[in-house]
N, C-alpha and C positions, 0 to 999 in steps of 0.2 A: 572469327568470320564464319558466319553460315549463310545457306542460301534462302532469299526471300519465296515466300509464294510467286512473287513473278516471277523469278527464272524456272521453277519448278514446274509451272505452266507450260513456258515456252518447252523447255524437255520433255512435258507428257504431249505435247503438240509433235515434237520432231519424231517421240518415239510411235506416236499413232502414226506416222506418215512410215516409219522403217519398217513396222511389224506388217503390213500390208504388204509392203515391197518384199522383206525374205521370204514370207509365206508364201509371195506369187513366184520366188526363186525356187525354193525348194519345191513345190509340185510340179513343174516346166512349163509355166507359163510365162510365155512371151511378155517384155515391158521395156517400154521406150528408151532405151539411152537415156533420151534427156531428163525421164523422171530422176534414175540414178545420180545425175549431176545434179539436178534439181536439188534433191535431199542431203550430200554431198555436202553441199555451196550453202545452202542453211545451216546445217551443223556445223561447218567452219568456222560460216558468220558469228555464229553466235557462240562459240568459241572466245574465240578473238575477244565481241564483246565483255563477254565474261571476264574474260584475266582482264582487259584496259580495265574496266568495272572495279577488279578487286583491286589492281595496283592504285586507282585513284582512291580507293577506300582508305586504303591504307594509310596515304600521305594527308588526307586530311586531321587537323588537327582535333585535340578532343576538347568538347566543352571545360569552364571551371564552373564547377559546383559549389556554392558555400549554405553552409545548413548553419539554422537559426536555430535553436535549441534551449529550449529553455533550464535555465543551471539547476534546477529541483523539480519534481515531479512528484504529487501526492497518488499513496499506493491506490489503487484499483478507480483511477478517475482517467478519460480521458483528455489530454491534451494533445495539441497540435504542433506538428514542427513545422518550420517554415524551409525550402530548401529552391533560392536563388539561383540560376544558372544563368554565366556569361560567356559570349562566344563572340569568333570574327568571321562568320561566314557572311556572304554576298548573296544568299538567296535564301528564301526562305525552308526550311526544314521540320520537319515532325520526327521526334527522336521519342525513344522507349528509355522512360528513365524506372529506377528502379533502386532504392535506398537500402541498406542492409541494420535494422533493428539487432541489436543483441539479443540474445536469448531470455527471457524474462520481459520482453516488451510485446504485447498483442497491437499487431498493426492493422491498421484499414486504409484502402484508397491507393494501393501499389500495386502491381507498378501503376504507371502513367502514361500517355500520352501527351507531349508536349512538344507545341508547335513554337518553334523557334523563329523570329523577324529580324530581317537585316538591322546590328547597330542596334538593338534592346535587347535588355534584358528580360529573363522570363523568372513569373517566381509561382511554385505550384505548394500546397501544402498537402499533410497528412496527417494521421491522426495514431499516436501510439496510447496505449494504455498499460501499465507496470501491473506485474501479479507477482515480483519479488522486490523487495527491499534490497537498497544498496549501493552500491558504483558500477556504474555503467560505461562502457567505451564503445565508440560508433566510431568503426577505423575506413569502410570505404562505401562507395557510391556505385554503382550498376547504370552504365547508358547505351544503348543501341544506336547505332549511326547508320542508318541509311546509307546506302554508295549511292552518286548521283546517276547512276542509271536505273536507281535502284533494283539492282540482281543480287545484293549483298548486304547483310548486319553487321556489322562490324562493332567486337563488345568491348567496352575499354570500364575496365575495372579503374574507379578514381582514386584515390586515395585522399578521403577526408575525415580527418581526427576530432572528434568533437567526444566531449565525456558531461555527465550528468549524473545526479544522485538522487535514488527515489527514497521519498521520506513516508513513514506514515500519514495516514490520511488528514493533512495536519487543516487541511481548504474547512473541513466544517466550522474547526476551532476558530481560525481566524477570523471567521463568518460571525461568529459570536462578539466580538469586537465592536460594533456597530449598535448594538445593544445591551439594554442596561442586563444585570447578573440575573436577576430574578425574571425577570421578561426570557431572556433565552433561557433559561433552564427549565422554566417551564414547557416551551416551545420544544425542549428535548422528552418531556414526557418526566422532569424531575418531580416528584413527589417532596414538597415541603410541610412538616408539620407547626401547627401553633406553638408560637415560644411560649416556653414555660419558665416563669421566672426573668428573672434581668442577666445581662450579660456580666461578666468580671471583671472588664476593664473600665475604670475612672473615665470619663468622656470630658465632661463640664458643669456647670453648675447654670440653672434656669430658674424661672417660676413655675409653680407649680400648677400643673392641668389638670382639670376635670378627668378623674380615670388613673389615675396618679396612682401610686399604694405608698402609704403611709413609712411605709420604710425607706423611700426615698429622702425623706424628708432632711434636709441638714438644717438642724435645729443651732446649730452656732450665724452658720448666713441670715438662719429666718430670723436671727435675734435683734442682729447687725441691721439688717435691712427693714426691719419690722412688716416685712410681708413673707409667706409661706415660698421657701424655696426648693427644690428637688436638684438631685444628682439624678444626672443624666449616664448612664453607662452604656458601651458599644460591646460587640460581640470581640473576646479576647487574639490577639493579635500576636503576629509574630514566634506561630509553633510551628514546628516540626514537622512533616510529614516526609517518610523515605521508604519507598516500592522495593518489597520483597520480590522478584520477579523470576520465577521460576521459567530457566530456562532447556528444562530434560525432556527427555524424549515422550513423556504424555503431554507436551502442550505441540507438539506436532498431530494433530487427530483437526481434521480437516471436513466443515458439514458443509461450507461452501466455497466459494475461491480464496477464501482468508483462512489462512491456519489458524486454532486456536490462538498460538502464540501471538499473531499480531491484531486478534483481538484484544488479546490482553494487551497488548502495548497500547492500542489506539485507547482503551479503555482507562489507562496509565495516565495516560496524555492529557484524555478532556478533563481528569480530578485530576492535575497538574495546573489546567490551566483557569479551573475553578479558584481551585485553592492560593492561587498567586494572586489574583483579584484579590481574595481577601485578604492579602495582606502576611499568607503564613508562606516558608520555607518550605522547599519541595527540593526532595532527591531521590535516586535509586543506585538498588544495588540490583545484579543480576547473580546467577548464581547454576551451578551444573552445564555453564559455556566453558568454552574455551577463549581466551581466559576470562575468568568474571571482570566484571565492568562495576565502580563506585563512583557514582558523581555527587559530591557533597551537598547536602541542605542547602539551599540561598535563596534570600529572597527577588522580589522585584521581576516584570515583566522579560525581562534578558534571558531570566534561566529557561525559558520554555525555551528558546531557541539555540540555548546550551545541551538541551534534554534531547530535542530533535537531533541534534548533530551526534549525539553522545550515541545514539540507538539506531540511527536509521539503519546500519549496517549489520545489527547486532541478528543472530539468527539462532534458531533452536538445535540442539545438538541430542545423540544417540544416546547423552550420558544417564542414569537414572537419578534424579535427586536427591543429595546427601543434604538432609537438613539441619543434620546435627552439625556438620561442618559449615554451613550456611551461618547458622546462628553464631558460632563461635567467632566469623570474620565479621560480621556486620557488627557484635558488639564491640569489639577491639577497635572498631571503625566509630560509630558514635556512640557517644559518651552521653551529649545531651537528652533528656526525655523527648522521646518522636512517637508521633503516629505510624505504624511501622503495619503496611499493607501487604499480606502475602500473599501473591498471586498466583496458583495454583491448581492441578488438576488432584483432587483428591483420589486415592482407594483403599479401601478395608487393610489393606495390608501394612495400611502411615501411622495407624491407630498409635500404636507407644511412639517411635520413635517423632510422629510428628507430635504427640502431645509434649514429651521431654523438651522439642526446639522451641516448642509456641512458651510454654511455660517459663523456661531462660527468659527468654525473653521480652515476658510479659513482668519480670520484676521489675526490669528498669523502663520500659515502653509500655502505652498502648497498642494492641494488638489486635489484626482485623486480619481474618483467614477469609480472602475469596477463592472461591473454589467455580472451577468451570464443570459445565454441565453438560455431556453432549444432546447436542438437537436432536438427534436419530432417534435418541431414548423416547423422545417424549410424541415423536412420534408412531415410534412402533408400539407405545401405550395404547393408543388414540384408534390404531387401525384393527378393524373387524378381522379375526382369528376364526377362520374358515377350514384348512387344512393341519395335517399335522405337524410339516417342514412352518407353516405360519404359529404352531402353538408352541414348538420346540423356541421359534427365536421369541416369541412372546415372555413364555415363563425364562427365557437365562436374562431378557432386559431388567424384568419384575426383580429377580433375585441381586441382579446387580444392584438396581436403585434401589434393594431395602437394604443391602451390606453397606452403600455409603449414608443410608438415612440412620444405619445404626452410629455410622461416625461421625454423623454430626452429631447426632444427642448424645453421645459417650464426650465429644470436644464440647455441647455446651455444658455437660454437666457440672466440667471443670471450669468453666467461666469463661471460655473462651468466646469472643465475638467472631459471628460464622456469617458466609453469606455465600448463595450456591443460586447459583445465576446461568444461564443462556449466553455466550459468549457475544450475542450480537446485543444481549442485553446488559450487559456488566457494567459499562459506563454509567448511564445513568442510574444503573443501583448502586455504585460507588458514591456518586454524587450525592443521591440520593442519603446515606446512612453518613458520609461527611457533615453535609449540613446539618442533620438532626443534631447531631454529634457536637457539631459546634454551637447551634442552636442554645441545647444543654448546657452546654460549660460542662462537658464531660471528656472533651480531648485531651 
């Protein structure tokens, strides 16, 4: 219970009327009896009002709240909750409601004002947006009640249990649904090159078209049928792919609301949900959590929604990278030849031991090191070096990115496939060097 500006009023009203009055007492000026009573008989009043005010506060009963919630929440989008309120009052009301977000949810549009009608319901919404991955628990509600003299707030904590789980930015993926593979991938800024050559999987057998190349040709059909026939081949199907995902303490490095790390996820995600389209198995391993996380290669449209469940929670930890332990669980794990994606924040100091892990693991896999790159760098490249505190941060960026440009060309020297990307850009350069890849018949 606290007190409204109206009672507050009426007491700076009573006190203007006192302070006059002691003031003319203590210098001995004369004042009417009746004003004394006067001032008296108003403070009493309003007394009295006051306590009947708070005791009817009190007895009044409190609204029920039910909050509409949606069961999943994609990271850093806004959505809206819906939150219902039903009551039995007999006159109409304006209440202060006021909903309690968990910590990781950025809210707009609270509190509220909300005018309550005899016999309806009232339903007001708001709008949260998630900047952490995860499960969330929304346990109570915040409403102010007016006293019907209104002299009094009266706050009644509600207690309403609603839970939700914020998933990676899964709304763009989905979005892609709607459109054919090549149409939205372009639309993502994918870069597809010319196929060169034919695919490796048997398709069917046709006649032969103009533009054709002569090795198509099956000369036993053309014989049979005495017209010119061609094998038709499709891009090879049903491989491998399984996310190295480094999850230690350099993919926590943060250039905008999204940590490295759930760039990389989200980046995970869209050549996850490339890659099933086409027909190939997708899984990950994560690795430097607590405890690593293995969800096995499988095909078909289900597992993305297996991969969302499997991660949404998943979060980057203090550990440093062991990747020679990495490498050792994931091959004891698969067996089959995969596309084995390692996602990564490189530095000069990985040189041996990450060439040793890539290496293992490129006898029995292909092997594709994305390395994340911070933004900062390339802007503190860019910006004009004026003073000497600006030359100082200048030349240590310079020196950083020539120590990891030595580590790329020391890792391609050994054959390894590198790719060193902008973490808002990773996605579609994953995409991006997939398709060629597959394009090829080199996966």
């Amino acid at each position: 219970m606290k007190p409204t500006r109206l009672l507050l009023i009426w007491l700076g009203a009573l006190a203007s009327l006192f302070i006059p009055l002691g003031a003319a007492r203590a210098l001995g000026v004369a004042i009417a009896p009746r004003l004394d009573s006067v001032a008296w008989g108003l403070l009493l009043a309003l007394l009295l009002l006051t306590l009947l005010d708070a005791l009817r506060a009190l007895r009044m009963s409190s609204p029920q709240v039910h909050r509409h919630l949606p069961g999943s929440l994609p990271l850093g989008r806004w959505s809206d909750v819906q939150l219902e309120i039903r009551h039995d009052y007999q006159q109409a009301l304006d209440i202060q409601l006021f909903d309690h977000p968990p910590q990781g949810l950025v809210f707009e549009h609270l509190p509220q004002t909300v005018s309550l009608e005899p016999e309806h319901a009232s339903q007001v919404s708001y709008s949260v947006r998630p900047v952490q991955r995860g499960h969330f628990d929304f346990s109570q509600c915040e409403v102010n009640l007016p006293s019907p003299l209104g002299l009094w707030s009266s706050r009644r904590l509600l207690q309403v249990r609603d839970s939700t789980r914020v998933y990676p930015d899964f709304a763009r993926l989905y979005g892609g649904q709607l459109l054919a593979v090549d149409n939205w991938l372009s639309q993502l800024g994918v870069r597809q090159r010319q196929r060169r050559g034919l695919g490796l999987e048997f398709n069917q057998l046709r006649e032969f078209r103009e533009g054709d190349s002569l090795r198509q040709i099956d000369w036993k059909a053309t014989a049979r049928q005495r017209t010119p026939i061609a094998r038709e081949y499709q891009d090879e199907r049903d491989q491998q792919i399984i996310f190295m995902l480094d999850c230690g303490r350099r993919m926590r490095s943060q250039d905008d609301e999204l940590a490295h790390f759930d760039h990389a996820l989200n980046a995970c995600l869209l050549l996850s949900y490339v890659a099933l389209r086409q027909g190939d198995a997708v899984g990950l391993y994560s690795f430097a959590a607590s405890p690593s996380r293995y969800l096995a290669p499988v095909k078909g449209a289900a597992q993305l929604s297996v991969l969302l469940n499997g991660v949404y929670d998943l979060q980057s930890s203090q550990r440093p990278a062991d990747y020679q332990a990495a490498a050792n669980e994931l091959l004891a794990r698969q067996k089959r030849r995969a596309l084995v994606v390692l996602v990564t924040n490189l530095r000069d100091e990985d040189d041996q031991e990450l060439l040793t892990a890539v290496k293992r693991i490129g006898r029995q896999h292909r092997v594709l090191v994305a390395s994340l790159r911070e933004e900062v760098l390339d802007q503190v490249r860019q910006n004009p070096v004026q003073t000497l505190p600006e030359a100082l941060v200048y030349s240590s960026a310079i020196n950083y990115l020539n120590g990891r440009t030595e580590l790329h060309e020391r890792l391609s020297a050994h054959g390894i496939a590198l790719l060193d990307a902008r973490p808002g850009e990773l996605g579609p350069e994953l995409v991006s060097r997939y398709m060629n890849w597959k394009k090829a018949g080199s996966l």
